[in-house]
N, C-alpha and C positions, 0 to 999 in steps of 0.2 A: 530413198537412197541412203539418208546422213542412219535411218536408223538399220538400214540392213548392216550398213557399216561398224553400228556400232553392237550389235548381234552378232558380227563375224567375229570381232573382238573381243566379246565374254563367255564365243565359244571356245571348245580345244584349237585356238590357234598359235601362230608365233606370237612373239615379243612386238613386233611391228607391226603387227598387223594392230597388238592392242592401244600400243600409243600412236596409231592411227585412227584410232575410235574415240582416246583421251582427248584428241588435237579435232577430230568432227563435234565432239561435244562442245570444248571448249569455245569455238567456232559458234555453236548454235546459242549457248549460255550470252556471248558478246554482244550476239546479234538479236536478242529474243526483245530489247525492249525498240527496236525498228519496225517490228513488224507486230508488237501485241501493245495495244494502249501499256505505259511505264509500270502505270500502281500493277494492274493485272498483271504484268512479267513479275514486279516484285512480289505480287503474293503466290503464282507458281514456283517462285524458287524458295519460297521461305516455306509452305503445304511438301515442296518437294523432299527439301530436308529432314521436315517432320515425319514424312512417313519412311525416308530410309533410317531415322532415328529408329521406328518402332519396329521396322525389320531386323532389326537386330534383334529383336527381342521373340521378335513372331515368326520371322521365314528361318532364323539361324539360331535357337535358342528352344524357338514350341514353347514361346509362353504369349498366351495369348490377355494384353493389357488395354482394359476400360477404362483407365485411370491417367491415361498422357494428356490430357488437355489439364490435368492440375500443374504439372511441369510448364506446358506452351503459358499457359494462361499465368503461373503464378509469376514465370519470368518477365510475361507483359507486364505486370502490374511492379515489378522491383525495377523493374527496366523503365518505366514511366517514373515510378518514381524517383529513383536516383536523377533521372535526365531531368526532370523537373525544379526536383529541391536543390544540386548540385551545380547542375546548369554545366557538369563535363560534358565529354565529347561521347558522342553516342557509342562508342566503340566502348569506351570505360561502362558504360550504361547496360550494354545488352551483355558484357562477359560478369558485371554482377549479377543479371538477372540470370545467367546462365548457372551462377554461382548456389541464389538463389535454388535453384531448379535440382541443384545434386542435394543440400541440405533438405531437400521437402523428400527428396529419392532415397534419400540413407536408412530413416526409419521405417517409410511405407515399404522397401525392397527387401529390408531385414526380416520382416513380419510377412511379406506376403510369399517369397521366393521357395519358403518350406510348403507351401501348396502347388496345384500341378491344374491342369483342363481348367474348368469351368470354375473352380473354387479358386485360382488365383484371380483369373478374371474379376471375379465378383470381388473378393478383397481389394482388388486397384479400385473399379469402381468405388466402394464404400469410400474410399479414403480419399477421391477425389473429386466427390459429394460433398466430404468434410471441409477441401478446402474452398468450395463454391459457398458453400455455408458463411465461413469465416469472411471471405471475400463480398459477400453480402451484406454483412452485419459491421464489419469494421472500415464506416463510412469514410473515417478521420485519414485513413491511408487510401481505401480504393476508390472511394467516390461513392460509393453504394451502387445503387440501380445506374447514379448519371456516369458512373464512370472516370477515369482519368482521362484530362480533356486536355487538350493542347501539347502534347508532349514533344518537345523542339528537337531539331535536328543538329547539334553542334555537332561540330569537327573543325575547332580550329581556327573561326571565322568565316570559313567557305558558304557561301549563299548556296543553302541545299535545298529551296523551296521548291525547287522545278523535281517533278518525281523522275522526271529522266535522267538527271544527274546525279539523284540521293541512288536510283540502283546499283550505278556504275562505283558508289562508295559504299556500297553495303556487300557489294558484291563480293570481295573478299572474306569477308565473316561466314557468306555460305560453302565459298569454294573449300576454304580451311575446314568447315564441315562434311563435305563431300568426301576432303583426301582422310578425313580422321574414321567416316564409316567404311572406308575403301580400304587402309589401314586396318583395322578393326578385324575388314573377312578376310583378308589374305595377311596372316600373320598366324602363327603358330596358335593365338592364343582363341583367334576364330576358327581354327582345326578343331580345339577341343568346345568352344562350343558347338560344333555340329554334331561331332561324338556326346556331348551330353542331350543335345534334342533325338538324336536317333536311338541311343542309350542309356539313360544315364546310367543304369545299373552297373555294366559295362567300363562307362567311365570311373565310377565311383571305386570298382576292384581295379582297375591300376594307377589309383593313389590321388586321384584329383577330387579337391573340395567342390563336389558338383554346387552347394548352394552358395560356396562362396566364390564361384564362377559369373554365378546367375545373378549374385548380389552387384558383382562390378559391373557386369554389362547389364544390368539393369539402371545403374547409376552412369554410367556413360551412354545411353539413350536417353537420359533424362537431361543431360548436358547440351547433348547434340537438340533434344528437342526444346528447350532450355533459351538456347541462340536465335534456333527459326521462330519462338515465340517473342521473342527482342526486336527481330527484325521487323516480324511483322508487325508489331507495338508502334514502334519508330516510324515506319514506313504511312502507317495512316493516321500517327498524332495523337492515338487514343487508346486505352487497355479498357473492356467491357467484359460484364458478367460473360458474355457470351464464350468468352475466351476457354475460361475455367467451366466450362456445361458440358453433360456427358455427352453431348451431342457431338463437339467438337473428336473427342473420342473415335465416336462411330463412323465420321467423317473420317478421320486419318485411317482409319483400320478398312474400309472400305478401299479407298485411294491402294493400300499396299496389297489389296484381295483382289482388285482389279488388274493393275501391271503385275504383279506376280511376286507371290513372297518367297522369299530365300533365293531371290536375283540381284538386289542392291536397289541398281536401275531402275528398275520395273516397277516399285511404287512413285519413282520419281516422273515416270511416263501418265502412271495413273493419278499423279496429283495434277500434272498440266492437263489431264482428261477434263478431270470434275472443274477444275477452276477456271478453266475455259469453257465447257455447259454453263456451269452459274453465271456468267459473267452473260452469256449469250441468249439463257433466258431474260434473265433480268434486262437485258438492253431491248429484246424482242415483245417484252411486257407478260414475257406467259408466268403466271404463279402457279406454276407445275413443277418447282425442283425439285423437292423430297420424291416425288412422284413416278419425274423419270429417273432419278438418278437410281433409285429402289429398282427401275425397271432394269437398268443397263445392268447392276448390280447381278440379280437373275441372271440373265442372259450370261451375263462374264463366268459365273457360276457352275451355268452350266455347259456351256460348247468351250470358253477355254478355262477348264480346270486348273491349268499351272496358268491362269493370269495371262494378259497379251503377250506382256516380252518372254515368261517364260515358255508361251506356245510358240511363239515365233523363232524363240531361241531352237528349240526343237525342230522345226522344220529344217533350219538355217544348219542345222548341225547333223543332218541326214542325207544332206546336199553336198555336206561338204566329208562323207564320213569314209571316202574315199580317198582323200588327199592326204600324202606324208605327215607326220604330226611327232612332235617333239615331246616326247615323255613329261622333260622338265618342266614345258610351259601348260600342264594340267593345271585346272583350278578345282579349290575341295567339291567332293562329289555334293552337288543340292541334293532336299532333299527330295526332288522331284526326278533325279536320274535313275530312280529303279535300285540304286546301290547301297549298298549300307558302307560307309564309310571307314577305313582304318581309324581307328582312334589313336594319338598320337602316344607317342612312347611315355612313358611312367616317366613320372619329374623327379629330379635329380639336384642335387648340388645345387645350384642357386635358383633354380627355375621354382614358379611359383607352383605349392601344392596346393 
């Protein structure tokens, strides 16, 4: 029911309808460490983050990046750090590590953003190989193999040791995250990223710097992923190689292939997927995750093409493709609606080229 509701909501409906779907989320987001062990709720909102981080890159952008767990991971490890050595309050802790995360995004996104398919791919990769490298060998900051260990929870004096109350105070760093990816597609400036993933050609002849499009929202996915990789740091006390491994990667780009890319939502649904399986093998004792998650994977692949929410969203919007509908309250065509998208008007006067 909370999720048909919030599919009515990102489909062509009213105004109301969708800050009815804002108010069932927000509702589920309150209520999620009642009904899911704490740490597990904290690491589906911080996995959730991360993968609408990389939708922006991949469902709204068409660039496909093996290179986000150097962002998740490199902000774990300034994020430990700072909390450690400074002994500030975790919030100051995870917005340098987030800080962290755009300066590591500035040079790789410059170099990689003039490639397109498979060869940026592969460029994010190399360069966050490089930084598992570094993070390996520069024992004196990361810890090496043992990792950064104990990393405390301040805010202030507040006893945050119980994980059901550190979520309820982290929880604001993801929700700010949530409104800044939300921001992000419905704003003029996520218009012309869809015009650049459907065309860039297109976009390029009415005046817009496709690569320096691609440079910013490349470096604001790296921000957004940046926080979720702080959170999660903070959240279990410790930043490890595993952070920065291309694995992690594969992990978040699977999450957003599952819920569906170029919906927002959708990889956030498919990271409470996966992190609820792991949590359920691992408690049930099977060491089969790679195994089924690879299986579901398939399957998602193949019967829902556009991802769960965007199948769902589909249905929900064939159901309803009968009922009066307000021009205004259109949102930009995905690229999964069969349309090719207006591309926004040629920039002008103060608007960015």
């Amino acid at each position: 029911m909370m999720i048909t509701t919030l599919l009515q909501s990102s489909a062509k409906s009213p105004r109301w309808a969708r800050f009815a779907g804002l108010l069932v989320l927000l509702v589920v987001v309150l209520g999620l460490p009642w009904f899911v062990y704490p740490p597990v709720a904290l690491d589906i909102m911080a996995w959730a983050l991360f993968a609408m981080a990389l939708d922006l890159l991949l469902g709204y952008t068409g660039l496909l990046s093996f290179g986000h767990a150097a962002f998740w991971g490199g902000s774990a490890y300034a994020t430990g750090y700072i909390a450690t050595r400074t002994g500030l309050p975790f919030y100051v802790a995870i917005l340098g590590g987030a800080m962290v995360a755009v300066l590591l995004a500035l040079p790789v996104g410059y170099l990689s953003v003039r490639r397109t398919g498979i060869y940026f791919a592969m460029v994010t990769l190399a360069f966050a190989q490089l930084v598992y490298l570094v993070a390996n060998q520069w024992r004196s900051v990361t810890g090496g193999e043992n990792g950064l260990q104990a990393i405390p929870r301040n805010l202030f004096g507040l006893d945050l040791s119980d994980s059901f109350y550190f979520y309820y105070a982290a929880l604001p760093l993801i929700l700010a995250g949530f409104f800044c990816a939300w921001r992000i597609v419905h704003s003029p400036f996520g218009r012309v990223l869809v015009s650049i993933r459907e065309n860039p050609a297109r976009a390029r002849a009415l005046g817009y710097s496709v690569d320096r499009y691609k440079l910013l929202v490349f470096v604001l996915s790296a921000f957004l992923a940046g926080i979720a990789g702080g959170v999660f740091a903070v959240g279990h006390g410790f930043a490890s190689l595993q952070e920065v491994y291309w694995t992690t990667s594969g992990k978040v780009v699977i999450m957003t292939v599952l819920g569906g890319m170029g919906t927002l939502w959708g990889p956030a649904l498919g990271a409470g997927i996966i992190v609820r399986l792991e949590d359920f093998l691992s408690t049930a004792n099977i060491d089969a995750n790679e195994l089924i998650t690879g299986m579901i994977f398939i399957v998602t692949v193949l019967v829902f093409r556009k991802g769960i929410w965007g199948t769902i969203r589909d249905l929900v919007r064939r159901r309803t493709a009968a009922a009066p509908e307000d021009p205004a309250d259109e949102d930009p065509p995905s690229q999964h609606d069969g349309r090719t998208p207006e591309a926004p008007a040629s920039p002008s006067g103060t608007q960015t080229r």
